[in-house]
KEVEXZA-632451 format. One record per atom (N, C-alpha, C, CB): x, z negated, y; residue in one letter. Coordinates in steps of 0.001 Angstrom, whole numbers, plus 500000, padded with zeros to 6 digits. Each point is the difference from the previous one (the first is absolute). Glycine has a CB too. Layout:
N
XZYa...
This chain:
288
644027033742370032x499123500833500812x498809499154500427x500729502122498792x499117497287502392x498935499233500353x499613500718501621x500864497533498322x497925502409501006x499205500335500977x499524499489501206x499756500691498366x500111499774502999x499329499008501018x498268500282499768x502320500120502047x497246498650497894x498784499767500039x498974499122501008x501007500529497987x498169500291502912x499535499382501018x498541499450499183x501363501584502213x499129497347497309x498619499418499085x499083499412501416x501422498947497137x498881500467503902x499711499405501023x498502500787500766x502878499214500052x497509502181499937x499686500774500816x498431500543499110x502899500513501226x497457498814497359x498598500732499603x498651499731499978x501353500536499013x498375498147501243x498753499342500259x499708501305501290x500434496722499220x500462502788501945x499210500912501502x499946501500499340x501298498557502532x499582502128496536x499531501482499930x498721499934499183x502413501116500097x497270498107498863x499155500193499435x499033499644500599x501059500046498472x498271499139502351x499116499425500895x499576501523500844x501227497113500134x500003503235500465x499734501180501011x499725501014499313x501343499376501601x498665500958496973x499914501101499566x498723500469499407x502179499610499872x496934498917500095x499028500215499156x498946499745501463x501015499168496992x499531499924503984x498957499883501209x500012501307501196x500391497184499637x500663503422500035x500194501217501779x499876500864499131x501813499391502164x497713501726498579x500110501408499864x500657500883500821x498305499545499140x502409499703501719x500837500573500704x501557499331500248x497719500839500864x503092499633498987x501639499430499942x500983500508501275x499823500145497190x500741499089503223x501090500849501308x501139500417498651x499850498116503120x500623502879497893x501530500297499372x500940499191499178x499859501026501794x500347497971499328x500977499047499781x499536499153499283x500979500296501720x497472499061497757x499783499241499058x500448500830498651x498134498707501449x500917502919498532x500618500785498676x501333499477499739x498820502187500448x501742497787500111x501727500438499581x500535498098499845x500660503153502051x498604495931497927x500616498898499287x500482499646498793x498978499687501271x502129500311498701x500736500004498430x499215499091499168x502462500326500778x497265500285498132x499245498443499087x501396499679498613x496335500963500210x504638500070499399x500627500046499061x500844501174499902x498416498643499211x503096501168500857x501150501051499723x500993499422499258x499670501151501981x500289500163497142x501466499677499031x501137501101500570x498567499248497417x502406500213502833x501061500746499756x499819501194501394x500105499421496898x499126500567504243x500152500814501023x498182500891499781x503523500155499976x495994499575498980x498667501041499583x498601498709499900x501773502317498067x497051498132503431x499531499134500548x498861499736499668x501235500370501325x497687499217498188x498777499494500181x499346499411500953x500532500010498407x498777501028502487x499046499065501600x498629499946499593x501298501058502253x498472498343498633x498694499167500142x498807500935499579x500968498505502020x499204502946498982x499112501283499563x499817500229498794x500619500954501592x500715499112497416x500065501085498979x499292499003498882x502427501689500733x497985496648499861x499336499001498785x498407500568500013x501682497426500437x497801502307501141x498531500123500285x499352500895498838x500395499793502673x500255501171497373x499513502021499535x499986499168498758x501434502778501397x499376496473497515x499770499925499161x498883499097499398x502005500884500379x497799498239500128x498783499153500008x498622500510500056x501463498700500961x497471501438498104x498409500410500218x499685499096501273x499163500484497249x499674500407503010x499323499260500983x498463498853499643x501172502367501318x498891496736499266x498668499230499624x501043499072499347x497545501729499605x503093497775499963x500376498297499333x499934499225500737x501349500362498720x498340498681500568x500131498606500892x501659499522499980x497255499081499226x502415499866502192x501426499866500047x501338499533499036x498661499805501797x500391499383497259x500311499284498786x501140501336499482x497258498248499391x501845502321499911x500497501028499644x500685501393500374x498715498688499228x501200501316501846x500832500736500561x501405499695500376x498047500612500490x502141498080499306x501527499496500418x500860500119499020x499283498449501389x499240501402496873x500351499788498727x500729501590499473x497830497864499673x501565502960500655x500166500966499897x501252500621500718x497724499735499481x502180500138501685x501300500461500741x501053499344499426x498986500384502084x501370498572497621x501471499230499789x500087500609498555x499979497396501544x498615502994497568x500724501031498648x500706501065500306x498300499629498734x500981501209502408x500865501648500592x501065498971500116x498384502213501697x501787497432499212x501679499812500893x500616499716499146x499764499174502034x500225500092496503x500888499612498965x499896500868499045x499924497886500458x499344503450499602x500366501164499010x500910500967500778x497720499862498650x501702500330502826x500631500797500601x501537499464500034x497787500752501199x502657497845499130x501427499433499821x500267500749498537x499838497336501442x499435502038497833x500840500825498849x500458500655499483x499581499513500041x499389501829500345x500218501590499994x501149500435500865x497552500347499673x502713498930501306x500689500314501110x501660499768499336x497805499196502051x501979499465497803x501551498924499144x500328501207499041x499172496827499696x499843503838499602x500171500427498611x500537501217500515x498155498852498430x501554502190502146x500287501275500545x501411499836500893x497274500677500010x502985498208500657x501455499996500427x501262499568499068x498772499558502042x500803499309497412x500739500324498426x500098501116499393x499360498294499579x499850502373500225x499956501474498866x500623500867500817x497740499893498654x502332500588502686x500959500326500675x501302499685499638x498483499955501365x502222498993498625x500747499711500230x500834499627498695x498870499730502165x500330500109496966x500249500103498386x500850501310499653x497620498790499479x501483502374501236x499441501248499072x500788500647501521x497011499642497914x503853500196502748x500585500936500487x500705500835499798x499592498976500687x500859501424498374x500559501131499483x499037501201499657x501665498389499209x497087500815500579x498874501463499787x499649500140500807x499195500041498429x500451499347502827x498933500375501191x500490501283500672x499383497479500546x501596502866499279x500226501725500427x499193500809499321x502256499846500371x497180499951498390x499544501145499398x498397498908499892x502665501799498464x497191497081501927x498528499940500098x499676500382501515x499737498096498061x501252501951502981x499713500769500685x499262501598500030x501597498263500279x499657502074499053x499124501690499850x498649499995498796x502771501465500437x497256497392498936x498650500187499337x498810499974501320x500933498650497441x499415500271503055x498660499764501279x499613501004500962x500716497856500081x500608502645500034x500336501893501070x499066500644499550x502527500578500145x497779499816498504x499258500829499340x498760499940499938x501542500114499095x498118498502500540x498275499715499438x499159500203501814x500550497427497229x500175502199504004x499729500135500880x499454501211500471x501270498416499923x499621502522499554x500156501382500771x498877500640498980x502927500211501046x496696499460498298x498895500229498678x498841499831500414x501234499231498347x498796499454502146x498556499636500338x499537500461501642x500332497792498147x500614502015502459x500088501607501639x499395501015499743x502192499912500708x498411500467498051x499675502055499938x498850499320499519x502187502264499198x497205497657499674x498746499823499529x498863499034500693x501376500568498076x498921499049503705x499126500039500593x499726501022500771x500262498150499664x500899502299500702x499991500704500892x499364501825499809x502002497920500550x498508502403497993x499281500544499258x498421499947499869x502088499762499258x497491499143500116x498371499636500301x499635500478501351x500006497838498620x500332502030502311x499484500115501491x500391501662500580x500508496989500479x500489503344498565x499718501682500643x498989500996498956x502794499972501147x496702499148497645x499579500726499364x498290499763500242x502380500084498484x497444498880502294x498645499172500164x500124501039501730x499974496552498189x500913503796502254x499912500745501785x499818501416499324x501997498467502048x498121502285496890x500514501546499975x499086499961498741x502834500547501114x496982498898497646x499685500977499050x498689500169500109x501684499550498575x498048501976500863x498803500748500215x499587499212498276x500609502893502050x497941496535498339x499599499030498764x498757501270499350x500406496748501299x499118504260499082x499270500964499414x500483500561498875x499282500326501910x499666499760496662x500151501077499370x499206500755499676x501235499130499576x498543501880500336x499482500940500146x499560500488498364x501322500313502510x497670499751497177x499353500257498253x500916500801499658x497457499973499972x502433501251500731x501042501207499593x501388499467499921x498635501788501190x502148497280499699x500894499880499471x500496499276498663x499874500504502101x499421498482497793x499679498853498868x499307501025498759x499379497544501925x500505503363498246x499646501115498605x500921500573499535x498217500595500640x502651499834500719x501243500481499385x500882499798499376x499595500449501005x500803498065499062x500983498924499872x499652500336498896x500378498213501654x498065500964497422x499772500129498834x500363501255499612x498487498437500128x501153502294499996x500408500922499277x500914500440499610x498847500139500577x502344499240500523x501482500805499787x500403498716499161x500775501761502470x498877497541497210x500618498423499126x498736499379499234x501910499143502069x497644501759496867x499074499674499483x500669499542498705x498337501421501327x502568498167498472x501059499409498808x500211498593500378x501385502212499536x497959497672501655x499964498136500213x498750499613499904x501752499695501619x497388501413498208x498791499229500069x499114500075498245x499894500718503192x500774499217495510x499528499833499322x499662498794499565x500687501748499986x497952498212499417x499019498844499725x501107499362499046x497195501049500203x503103497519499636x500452499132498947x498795499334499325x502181499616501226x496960500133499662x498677499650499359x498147500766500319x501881497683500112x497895502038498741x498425500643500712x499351499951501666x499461499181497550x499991501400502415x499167499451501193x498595501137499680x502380499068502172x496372500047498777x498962500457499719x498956499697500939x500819499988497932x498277500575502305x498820500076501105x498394499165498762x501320503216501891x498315495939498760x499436499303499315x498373499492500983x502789499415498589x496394499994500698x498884499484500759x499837498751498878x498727502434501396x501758496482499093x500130498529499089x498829499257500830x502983499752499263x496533498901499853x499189499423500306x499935498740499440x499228501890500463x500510496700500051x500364499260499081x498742498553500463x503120501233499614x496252498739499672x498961499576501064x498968498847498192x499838503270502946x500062495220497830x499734499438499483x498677500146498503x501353499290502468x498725499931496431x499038500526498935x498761499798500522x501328499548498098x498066499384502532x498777499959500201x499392500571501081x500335498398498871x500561502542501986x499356500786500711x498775500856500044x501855499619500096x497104500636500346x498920500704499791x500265501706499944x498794497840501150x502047502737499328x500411501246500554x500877500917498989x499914498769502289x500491499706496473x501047500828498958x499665501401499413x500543497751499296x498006502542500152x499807500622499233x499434501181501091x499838498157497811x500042501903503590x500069501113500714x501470500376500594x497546499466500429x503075499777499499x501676500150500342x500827500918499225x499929497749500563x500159501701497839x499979500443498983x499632501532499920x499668497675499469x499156502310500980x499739502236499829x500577500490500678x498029500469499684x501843498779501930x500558500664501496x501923500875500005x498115497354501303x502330501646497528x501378499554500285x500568501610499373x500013496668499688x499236503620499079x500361501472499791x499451501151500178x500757499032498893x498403500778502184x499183501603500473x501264500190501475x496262499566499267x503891502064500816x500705500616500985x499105500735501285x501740500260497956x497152498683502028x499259500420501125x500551499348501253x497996500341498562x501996500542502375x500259499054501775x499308498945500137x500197501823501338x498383498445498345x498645499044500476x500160498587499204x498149502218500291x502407497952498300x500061499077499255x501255499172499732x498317501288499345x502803499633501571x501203498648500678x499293499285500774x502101501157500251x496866499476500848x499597498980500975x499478499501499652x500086500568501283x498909498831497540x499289499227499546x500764498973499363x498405501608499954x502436498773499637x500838499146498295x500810499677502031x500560501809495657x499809498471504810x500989499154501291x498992498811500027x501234502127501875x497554498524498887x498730498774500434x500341498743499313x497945501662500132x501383499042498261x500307498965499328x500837498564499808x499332501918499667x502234499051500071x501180499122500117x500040498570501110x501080502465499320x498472498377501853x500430499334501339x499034498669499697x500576502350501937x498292497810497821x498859498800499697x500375499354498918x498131501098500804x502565499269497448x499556499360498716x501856499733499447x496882501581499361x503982499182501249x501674500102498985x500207499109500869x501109502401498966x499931496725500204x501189499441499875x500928500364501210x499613500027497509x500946501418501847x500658501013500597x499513501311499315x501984498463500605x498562502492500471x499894501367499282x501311500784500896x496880500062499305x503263501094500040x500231501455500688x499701501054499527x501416499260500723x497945501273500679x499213501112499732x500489501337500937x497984498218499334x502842502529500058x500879500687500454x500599501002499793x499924498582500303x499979503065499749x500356501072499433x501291500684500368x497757500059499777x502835499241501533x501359500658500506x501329498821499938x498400501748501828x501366496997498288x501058499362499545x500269500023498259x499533498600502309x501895501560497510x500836499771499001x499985498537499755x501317501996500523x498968497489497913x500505498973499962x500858499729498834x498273499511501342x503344499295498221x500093500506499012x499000499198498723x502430500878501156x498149499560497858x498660499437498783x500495498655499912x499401502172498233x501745497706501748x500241498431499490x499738499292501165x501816500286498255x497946500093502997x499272498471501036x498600499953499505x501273500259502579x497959500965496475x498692499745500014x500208499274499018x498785501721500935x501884498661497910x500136498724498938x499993498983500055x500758500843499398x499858498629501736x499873498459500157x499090499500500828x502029499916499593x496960501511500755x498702499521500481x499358499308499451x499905501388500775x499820500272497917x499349499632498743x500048499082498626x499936501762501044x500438497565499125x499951499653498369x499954500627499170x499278498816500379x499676501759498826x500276500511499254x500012501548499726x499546497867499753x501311502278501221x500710501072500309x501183500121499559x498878500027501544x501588499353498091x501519499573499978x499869500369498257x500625497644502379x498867502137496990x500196501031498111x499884501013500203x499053498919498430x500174501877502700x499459501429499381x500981500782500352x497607499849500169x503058500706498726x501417501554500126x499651500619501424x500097501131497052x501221499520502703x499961501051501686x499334501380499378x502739499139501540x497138500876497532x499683501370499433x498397500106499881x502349500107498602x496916498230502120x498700500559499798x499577499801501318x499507499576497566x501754500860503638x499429500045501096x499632501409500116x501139498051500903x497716502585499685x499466501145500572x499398500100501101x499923500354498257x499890500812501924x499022500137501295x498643500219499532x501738501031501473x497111497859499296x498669500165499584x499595498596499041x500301502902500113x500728496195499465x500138499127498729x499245498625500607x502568501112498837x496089498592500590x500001498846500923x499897498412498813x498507501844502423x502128497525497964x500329498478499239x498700499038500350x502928500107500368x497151498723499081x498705498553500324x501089499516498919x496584500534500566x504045498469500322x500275498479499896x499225498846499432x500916500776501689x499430498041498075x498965498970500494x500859498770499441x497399501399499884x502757497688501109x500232498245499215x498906499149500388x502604499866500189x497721498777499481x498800499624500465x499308499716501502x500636499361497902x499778501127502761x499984499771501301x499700501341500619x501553498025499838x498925503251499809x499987500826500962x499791501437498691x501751498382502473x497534502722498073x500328501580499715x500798500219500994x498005500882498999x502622500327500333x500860500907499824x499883501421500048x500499498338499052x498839502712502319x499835501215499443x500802500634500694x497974499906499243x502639501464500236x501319500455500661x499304501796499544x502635497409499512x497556503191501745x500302501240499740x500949500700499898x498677499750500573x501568501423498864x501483500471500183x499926501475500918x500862498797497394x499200501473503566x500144500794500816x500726501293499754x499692498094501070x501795501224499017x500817500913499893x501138499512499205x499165500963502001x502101499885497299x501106499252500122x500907500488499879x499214498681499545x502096501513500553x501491500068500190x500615499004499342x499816500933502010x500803500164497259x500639499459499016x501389499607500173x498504501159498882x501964497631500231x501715499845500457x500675501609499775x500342497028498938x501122502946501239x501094500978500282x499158501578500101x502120498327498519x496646501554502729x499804501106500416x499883500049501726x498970500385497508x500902500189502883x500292500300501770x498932499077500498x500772502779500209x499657496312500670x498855498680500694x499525501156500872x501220497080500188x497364502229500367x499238500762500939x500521500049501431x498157499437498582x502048501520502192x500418499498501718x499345499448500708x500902501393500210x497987498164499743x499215498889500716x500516498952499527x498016500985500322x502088498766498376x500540498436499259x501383499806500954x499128500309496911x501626500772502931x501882499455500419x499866500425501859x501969501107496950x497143499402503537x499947500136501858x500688498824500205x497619501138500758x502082497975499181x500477498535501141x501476500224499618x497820497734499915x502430502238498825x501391499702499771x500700501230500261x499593498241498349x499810502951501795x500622501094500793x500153500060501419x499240500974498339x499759498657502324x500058499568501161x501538499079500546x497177500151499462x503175498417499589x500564499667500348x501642500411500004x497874498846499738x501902501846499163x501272500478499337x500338501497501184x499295498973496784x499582501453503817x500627501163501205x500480499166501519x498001502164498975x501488496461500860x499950499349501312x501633499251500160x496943499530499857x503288500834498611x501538499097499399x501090500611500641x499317499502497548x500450501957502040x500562501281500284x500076500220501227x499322500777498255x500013498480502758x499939501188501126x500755498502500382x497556502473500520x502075496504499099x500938498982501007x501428500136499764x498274498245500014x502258501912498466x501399499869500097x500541501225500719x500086498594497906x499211502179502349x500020501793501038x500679499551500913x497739501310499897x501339498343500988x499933499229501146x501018499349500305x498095499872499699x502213499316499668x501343498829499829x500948501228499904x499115497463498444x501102503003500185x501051500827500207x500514500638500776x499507499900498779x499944501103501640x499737500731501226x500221499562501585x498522500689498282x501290497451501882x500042499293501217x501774500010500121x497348498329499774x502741501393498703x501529499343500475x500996501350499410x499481496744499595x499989504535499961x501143501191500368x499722500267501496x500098501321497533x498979498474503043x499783500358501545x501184498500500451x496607501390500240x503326497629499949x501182499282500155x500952500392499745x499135498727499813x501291501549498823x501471500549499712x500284501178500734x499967499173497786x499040501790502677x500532500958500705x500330499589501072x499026501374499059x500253497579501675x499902499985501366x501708498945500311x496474500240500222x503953499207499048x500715499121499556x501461500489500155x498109499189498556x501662502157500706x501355501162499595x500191500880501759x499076500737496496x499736499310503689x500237501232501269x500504499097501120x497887501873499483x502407496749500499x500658499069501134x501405499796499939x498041498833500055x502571501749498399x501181499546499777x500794501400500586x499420498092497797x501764501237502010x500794501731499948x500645500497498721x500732499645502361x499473501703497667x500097500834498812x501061499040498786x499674502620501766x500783496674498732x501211498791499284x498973499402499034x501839499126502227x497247499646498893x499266499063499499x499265500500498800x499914498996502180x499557502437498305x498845500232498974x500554500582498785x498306500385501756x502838499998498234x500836499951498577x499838499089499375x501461500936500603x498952497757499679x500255498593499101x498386500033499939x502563498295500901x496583501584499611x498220500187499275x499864500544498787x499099500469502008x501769500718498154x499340500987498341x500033499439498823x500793501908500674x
């Protein structure tokens, strides 16, 4: 199996490929390398080549493609020709994977033209409600006001009081605070979170039982580098009903799931009908 190789021809493609930005037809289509009837031109080398090398290297580079591409090429007509007794059924593997990757574009694009992407609170309440057996907690979760903000800060020991009073005025202060003197914080009464990402906030968070989480409970940390003050807000406990604000998104997506495979479904019994009513009463027998 030997290949024709227009080694001749590659200085001028590579020269032209890295100096023009513009090509006629008939230069594209100059053979640079074919095995066995399956061609390599001048274009398809170009496309493979970055732009900006010097010429040095660009010749260096091209004569590696053309002697992988020979190879790949040598190698795939052999394996043909080896392996002919299977290529009927790697045929229908390729059919298949083809006709796969068709529908599931083609799919994407009627569902990106048609689906209604709204949900509606009320509907996303309902859902929960009617499948509230998927939404039990496996782990805690809890509403918290954390703070984590260096030792020699000046602000610790007003931070510190701020962090467990349930006044409005005195989130906005203990916020002030944060924004000027923490590390990090969150300061926050409607997001959920679960306990074990705060654990690996906290340090030493990570000994204290689940049984001395409460609502109202407030902690102080400290290593040498940083406090530690954590309020405890709220919490939800594992194997009891998660909150519907916590699981919305994932309800959201899980109705958006629903309405696409709808859609789909629904596209192609409207095909099958339309499909059946062309045949005659014969044809649409052998359908059933």
């Amino acid at each position: 199996m030997k290949p024709t190789f227009y080694i001749t021809l590659l200085l001028a493609l590579l020269t032209a490929a890295a100096c023009e930005n513009a090509q006629s037809t008939s230069e594209n289509s100059i053979l640079v390398a074919e095995v066995e009837g399956e061609r390599l031109t001048r274009e398809q080398l170009a496309n493979m080549l970055p732009q900006g090398l010097s010429k040095k290297d660009s010749i260096e580079l091209a004569a590696q493609f053309i002697d992988k591409w020979i190879a790949e090429v040598a190698f795939y007509k052999e394996a043909t020709t080896k392996l002919e007794e299977d290529m009927s059924s790697i045929d229908q593997d390729v059919a298949a994977y083809r006709r796969t990757v068709v529908n599931h574009l083609y799919e994407t694009r009627l569902v990106e033209a048609n689906l209604d992407t709204v949900v509606a609170r009320d509907e996303a309440e309902a859902y929960y409600n009617a499948h509230q057996e998927n939404f039990i907690l496996s782990q805690n979760l809890v509403k918290v006001y954390y703070i984590k903000v260096p030792v020699q800060s000046p602000a610790l020991a007003k931070m510190k009081k701020l962090i467990g009073s349930q006044k409005p005025t005195d989130k906005a202060e203990l916020t002030n605070l944060c924004i000027q003197n923490a590390e990090s914080y969150f300061i926050n009464d409607s997001t959920w979170l679960f306990m074990e990402d705060l654990r690996n906030e906290v340090p030493g968070l990570k000994d204290q039982p689940d049984v001395s989480l409460y609502k109202g409970r407030v902690y102080e940390f400290s290593d040498e580098a940083y406090y530690y003050y954590l309020n405890i807000r709220d919490v939800k406990a594992r194997n009891s009903l998660s909150p519907f604000n916590f699981e919305y998104t994932g309800i959201r997506k899980m109705i958006l799931n629903n309405r696409k495979a709808e859609l789909i479904r629904n596209y192609k019994n409207e095909l099958l009908s339309r499909y059946k009513s062309k045949k005659s009463p014969t044809d649409t027998t052998v359908l059933k």
